[in-house]
N, C-alpha and C positions, 0 to 999 in steps of 0.2 A: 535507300536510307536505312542505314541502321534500326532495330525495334530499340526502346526505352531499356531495355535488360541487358541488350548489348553494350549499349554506350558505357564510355567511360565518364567518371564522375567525381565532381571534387566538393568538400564543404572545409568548413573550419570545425574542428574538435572541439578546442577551448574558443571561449570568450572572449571577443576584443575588448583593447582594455589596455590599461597601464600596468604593463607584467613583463615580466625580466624574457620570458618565451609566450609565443603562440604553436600550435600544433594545425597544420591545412595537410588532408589526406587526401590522396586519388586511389580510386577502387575500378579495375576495370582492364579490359585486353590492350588499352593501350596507355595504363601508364608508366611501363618502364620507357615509353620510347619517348612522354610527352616529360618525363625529368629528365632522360637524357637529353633531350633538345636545352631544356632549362640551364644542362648545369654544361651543357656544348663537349658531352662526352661522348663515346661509343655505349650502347646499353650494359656491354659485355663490362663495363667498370664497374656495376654493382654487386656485390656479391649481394645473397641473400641472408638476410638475417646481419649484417655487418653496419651497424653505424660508422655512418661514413662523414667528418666536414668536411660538406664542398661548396663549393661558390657557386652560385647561381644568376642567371643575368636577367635583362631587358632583352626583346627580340631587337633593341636597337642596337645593343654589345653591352649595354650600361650595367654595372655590377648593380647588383640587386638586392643580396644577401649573404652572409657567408651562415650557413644553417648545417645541422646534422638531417642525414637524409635514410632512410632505412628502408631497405625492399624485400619485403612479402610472395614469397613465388605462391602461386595457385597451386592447389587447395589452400595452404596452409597458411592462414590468413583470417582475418573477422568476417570477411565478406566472401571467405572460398575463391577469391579472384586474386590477380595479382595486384596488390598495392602498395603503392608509397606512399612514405609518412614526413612531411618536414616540419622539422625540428628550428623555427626560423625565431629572430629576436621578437620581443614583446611590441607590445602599441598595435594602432590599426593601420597604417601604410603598408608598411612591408606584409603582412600575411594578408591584405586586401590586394597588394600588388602583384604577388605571388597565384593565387584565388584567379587573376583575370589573365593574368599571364598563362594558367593552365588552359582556361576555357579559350583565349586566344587559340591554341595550340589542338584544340578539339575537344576538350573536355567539355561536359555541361552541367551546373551548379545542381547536388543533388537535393531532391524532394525532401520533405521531414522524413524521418525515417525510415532513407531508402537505404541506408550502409545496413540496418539490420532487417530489412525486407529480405535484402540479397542473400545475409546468413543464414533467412530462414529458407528460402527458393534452391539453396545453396548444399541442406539437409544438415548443414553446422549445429542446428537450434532449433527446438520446436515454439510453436507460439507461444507454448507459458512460457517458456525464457525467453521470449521476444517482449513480450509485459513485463516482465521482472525485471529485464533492463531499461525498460524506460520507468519501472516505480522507482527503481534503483536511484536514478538522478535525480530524482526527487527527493528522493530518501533523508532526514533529516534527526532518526532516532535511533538507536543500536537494535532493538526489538523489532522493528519493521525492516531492519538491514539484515536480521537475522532470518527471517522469515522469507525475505526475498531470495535470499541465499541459496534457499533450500528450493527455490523454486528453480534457478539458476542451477540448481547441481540437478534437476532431471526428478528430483520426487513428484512435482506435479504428473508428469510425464510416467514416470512409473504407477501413480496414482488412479491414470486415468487409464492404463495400460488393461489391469485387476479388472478395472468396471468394466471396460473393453469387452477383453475375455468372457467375464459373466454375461453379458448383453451377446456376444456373438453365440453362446453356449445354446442362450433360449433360442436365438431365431435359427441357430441349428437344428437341435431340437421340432423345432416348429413347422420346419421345412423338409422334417422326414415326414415327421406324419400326415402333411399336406402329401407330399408323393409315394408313400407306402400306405395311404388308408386302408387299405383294403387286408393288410398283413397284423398278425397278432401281434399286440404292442401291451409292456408291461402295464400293469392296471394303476402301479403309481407311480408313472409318469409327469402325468398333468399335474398331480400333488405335489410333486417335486419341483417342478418348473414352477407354478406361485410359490413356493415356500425360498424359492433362491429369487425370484422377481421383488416378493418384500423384504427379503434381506440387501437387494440392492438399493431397494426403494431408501428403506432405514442407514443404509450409508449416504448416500446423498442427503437426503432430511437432516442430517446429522452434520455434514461436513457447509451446510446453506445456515443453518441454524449458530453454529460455532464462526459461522464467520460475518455472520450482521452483528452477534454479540459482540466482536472485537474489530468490528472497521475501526475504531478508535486509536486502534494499533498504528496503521497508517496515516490517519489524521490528523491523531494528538486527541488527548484526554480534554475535556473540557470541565475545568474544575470553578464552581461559580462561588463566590465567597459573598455570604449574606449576613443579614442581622439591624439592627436598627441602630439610626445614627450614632456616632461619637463611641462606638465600641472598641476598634479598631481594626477596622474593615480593610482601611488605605496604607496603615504602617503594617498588617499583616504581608498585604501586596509589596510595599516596598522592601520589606526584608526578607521575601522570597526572592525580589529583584534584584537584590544588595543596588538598592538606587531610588533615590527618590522621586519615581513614577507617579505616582498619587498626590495627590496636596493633604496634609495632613493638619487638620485643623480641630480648636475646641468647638467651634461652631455648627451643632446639627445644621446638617443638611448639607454640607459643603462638596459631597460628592453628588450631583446632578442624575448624572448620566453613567452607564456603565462601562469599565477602563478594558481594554483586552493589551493583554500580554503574552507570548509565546516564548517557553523557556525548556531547556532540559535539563531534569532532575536526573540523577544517575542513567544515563541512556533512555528516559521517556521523556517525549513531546509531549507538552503542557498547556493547554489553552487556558493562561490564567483571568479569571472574568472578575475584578473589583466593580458591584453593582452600589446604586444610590439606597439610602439606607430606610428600611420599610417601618413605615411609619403613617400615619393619620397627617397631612399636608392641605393646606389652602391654596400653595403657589401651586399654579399650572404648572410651570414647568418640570416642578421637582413631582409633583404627581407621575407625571410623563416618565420622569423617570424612575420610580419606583413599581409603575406598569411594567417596563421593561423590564427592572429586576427581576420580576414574578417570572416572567418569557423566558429569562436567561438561567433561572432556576429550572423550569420546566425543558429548556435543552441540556442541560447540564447532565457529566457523565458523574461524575463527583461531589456533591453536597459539600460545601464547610460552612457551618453554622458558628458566630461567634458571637458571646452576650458576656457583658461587665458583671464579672463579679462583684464588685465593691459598691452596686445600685442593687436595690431590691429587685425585685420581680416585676414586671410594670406587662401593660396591655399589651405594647409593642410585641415585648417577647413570648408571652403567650401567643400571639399568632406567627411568631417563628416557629414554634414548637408546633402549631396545628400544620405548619406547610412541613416541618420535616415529615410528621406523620403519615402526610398525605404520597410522600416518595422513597417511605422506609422499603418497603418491598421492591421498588423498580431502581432503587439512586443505592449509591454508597455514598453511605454518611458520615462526614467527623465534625463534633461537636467540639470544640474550643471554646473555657472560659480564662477568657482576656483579665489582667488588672492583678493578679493574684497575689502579686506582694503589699496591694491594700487592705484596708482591714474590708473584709468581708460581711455582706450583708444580704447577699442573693441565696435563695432556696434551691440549691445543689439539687436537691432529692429529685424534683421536675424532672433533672436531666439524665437520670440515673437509667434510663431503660437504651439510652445513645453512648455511654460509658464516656463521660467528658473528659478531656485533657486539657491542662493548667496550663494556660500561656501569659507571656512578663512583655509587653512590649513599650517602648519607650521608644522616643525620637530619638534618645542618645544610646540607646540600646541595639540594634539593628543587625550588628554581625552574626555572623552563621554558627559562631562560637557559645550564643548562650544554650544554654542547656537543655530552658523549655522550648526554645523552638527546633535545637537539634533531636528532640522526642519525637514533634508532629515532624518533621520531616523523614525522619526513619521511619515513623508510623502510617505516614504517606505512599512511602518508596514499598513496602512490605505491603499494601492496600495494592499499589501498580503491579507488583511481582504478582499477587494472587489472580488478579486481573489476566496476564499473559502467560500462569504456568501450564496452559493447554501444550501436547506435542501433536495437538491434530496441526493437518496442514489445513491452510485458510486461501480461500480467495482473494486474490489481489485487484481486482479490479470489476466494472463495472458489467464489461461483456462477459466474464466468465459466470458472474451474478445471473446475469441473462441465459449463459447454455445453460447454465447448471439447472434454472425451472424451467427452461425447455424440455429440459432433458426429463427430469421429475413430471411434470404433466404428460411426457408421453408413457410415460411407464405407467401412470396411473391409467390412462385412457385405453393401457392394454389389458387390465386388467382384468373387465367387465367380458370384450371377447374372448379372452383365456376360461374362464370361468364357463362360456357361453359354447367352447367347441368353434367357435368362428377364429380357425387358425390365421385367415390369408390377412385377417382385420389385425390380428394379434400382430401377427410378421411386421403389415406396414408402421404401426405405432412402437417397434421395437426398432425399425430401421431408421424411425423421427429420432425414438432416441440414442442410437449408434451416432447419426451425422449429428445433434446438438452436442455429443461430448467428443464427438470427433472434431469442433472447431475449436474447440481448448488446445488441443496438443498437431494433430494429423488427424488428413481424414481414414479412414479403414477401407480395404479391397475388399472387393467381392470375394478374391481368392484365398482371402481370410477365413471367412463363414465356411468357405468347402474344406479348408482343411478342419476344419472343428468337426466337420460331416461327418468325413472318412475315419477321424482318428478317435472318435467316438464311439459310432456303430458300424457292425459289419454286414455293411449293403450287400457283401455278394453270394451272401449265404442264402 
C-alpha cells in the first residue's frame, strides 16, 4: 500500500454554499488519470495549463457536471505534484458528488493542511510561508495582509537566513578552536565571538519585543469607549457603525452590559467595545456591569474617554480622569467632549493634559459626513497608522513566538560557557539555537557549519 505522501488527494477549495461555482482539487501521481476516468477521456486530452469545459459523469454513465477543468503538470503546481482543478457549478451536490466520485476512483479526502504540507515537502515554500498562508485566510485587514505578504515573498526566510549565517559563523568558530587548541589563536577572538553573540542576541530581542507590541495587527485593535452614563457612549458606537447597534436612551444606565463590534476603518480591524456607563450604582446588575467596563478598559488597546460638555464636572468624571491616568503610559488615549453645540459648563482645563476633541452627536445626526466626527476619525486612523509605521518584520504566529525564545534562551545559556572557555558547552547551546530558528524556515546541514570552517580559516597551513 501506498505511504500517505504518495497518495493522491482531493478536498474542496471554496465553501459549500449557495454560489454561482465551487472549486474540488486533486493533488497527486494519479490525478490526471482519475479526471480522465471522470470526464471518460484519454489523459493525453488535457493540455497543461489549458482550461478546458468538459463534461464530467457518474461511474453509472450519468452526466454529472459540465465544469472547467485545468491540469497542473509536476513540479509546477501549488503542491509540486500534478493536479487538477475543477471548476464545477455552485451548491453542495455537484462538488460533494464530484469529491466522492474522485475518492471512488482512488483518491482519498485530504487532511487539514495537507495541499500545503506537500508544497512545503515539495521545497515550493518554506514554513513561514506555510503560516503566512494559513494567517492569510484569515486575514481580515489590509495591515496584517500587508505584513503577511512580506512573509509570503520569502523575507522571513531571508530573515532568518542572516541569523543562520551568524549562529553557523560562532559554532564555526567554536569548533576550530575545540580542534586546534593546541595552535596559536588571535587573542581577540573570543571578544569578537560575544560581541557578534549579543549583537544577535539584540536582533532577536528586538524583532520578539516589536512583535508582541503589534499582535494587534493581526487581531484587531481593541478600542473600549468609556465614560459615565448618558454621555454618549452608545451613539458614539452607532455612528462609528453607521447603524443603530446600541439603544440609545435619556435614561442613565441603559447600557447594562458591554456591546462588542468588529469594523474596518480605512484597512484596520477594530474591536469596537461600547461599555456600561461608570458610575456609583445600587442595581446589581448594572454594577456587574460597570466591573466589566473597568476589565474591558484594562484589555483595551485604545482608550476613548468621552464626558458632556454641557454638565459641569461631577464625581463620575473625576474618576474617569483617575483611570485615564492610571493607563496614560501603557494605553493610547482620546479624550472626546460630547454635546458641544450646548451651551457649556464643564471645566475644559481638567482635560487639557489628554488634548480633548469636540464632538456634536445627535440621534439625527449620525452620518460620516459631520465634521466633528469626521476629525476623531482621521485622528483615529493617523493614531492606527503611528501604531503600524514599523518596517521591521513581525511574527505571525504563535509557534514562531515559541522558536524565537527558544532560540533567545539558548543564546543566552551560551553565554556564560563562552565567557568561561567551555567551548563543547558553548557549541551545544549554539546548535539548541540553530535547530529553534531552523524550525521557522528549514532546518540547517551539518555541511553548512564546514563550509563556514573552510572559507573562514585556513586549516592547512
Amino acid at each position: 500500500m501506498n505511504s500517505n505522501i504518495n497518495q493522491t488527494i482531493v478536498a474542496p477549495a471554496t465553501t459549500y454554499g449557495k454560489s454561482s461555482l465551487n472549486v474540488i482539487r486533486l493533488s497527486g501521481q494519479d490525478s490526471l488519470l482519475i479526471a480522465s476516468k471522470l470526464a471518460k477521456v484519454n489523459p493525453n486530452h488535457f493540455k497543461v495549463r489549458y482550461a478546458k469545459l468538459t463534461k464530467i459523469y457518474f461511474q453509472n454513465g450519468e452526466l454529472l457536471d459540465e465544469c472547467i477543468l485545468i491540469y497542473f503538470k509536476a513540479p509546477h503546481s501549488y503542491t509540486t505534484e500534478d493536479v487538477i482543478e475543477f471548476q464545477c457549478h455552485g451548491g453542495t451536490f455537484i462538488a460533494q458528488s464530484i469529491l466522492e466520485e474522485c475518492i471512488k476512483l482512488g483518491a482519498r479526502l485530504a487532511k487539514p493542511g495537507e495541499f500545503t504540507k506537500r508544497a512545503f515537502l515539495g521545497g515550493r515554500i518554506d514554513l513561514s510561508q506555510a503560516q503566512a498562508i494559513a494567517k492569510l485566510i484569515e486575514s481580515s485587514n489590509a495591515n496584517a495582509h500587508k505584513m503577511l505578504m512580506r512573509h509570503l515573498n520569502g523575507e522571513m526566510y531571508s530573515f532568518c537566513e542572516n541569523l543562520r549565517k551568524n549562529l553557523l559563523t560562532l559554532l564555526a568558530h567554536s569548533e576550530v578552536f575545540i580542534d586546534y587548541a593546541d595552535e596559536a589563536l588571535p587573542q581577540d577572538l573570543m571578544e569578537n565571538l560575544l560581541n557578534r553573540l549579543d549583537s544577535t542576541l539584540q536582533t532577536l530581542q528586538n524583532l520578539l519585543e516589536q512583535s508582541i507590541q503589534k499582535k494587534s495587527l493581526f487581531e484587531g485593535y481593541r478600542l473600549c469607549i468609556i465614560g459615565k452614563p448618558n454621555v454618549g457612549k452608545s451613539s458614539l458606537l452607532n455612528a462609528l457603525l453607521h447603524e443603530d447597534r446600541a439603544i440609545v436612551s435619556d435614561i442613565a444606565g441603559t447600557t447594562r452590559d458591554s456591546i462588542e463590534e468588529n469594523f474596518l476603518l480605512e484597512g484596520h480591524l477594530l474591536r469596537l467595545i461600547d461599555t456600561a456607563g461608570i458610575r456609583q450604582s445600587q442595581d446589581i446588575i448594572e454594577t456587574k456591569g460597570i466591573e466589566r467596563s473597568l476589565q474591558k478598559a484594562e484589555q483595551s488597546d485604545i482608550l476613548i474617554a468621552l464626558f458632556d460638555s454641557s454638565r459641569p464636572l461631577e464625581e463620575e468624571d473625576l474618576k474617569i480622569i483617575e483611570i485615564l491616568k492610571t493607563y496614560q503610559d501603557s494605553k493610547k488615549i482620546i479624550v472626546l467632549l460630547n454635546k458641544t453645540d450646548l451651551k457649556g459648563s464643564f471645566d475644559t482645563q481638567i482635560l487639557a493634559p489628554f488634548n480633548p476633541l469636540n464632538l456634536c452627536l445627535k440621534d439625527d445626526n449620525l452620518a460620516s459626513n459631520n465634521s466633528l466626527l469626521s476629525h476623531f476619525k482621521n485622528h483615529l486612523i493617523s493614531l492606527l497608522n503611528s501604531q503600524e509605521s514599523s518596517q521591521m518584520l513581525l511574527l505571525v504566529s504563535q509557534y514562531q513566538f515559541q522558536a524565537i525564545q527558544a532560540c533567545i534562551q539558548a543564546l543566552y545559556d551560551s553565554k556564560l560557557p563562552l565567557e568561561n572557555g567551555e567551548l563543547e558547552l558553548f557549541s551545544f547551546h549554539i546548535n539548541e539555537a540553530l535547530k529553534a530558528l531552523a524550525s521557522i524556515t528549514k532546518p540547517y546541514e551539518y555541511s553548512q557549519m564546514l563550509d563556514v570552517m573552510f572559507s573562514d580559516f585556513c586549516l592547512g597551513k
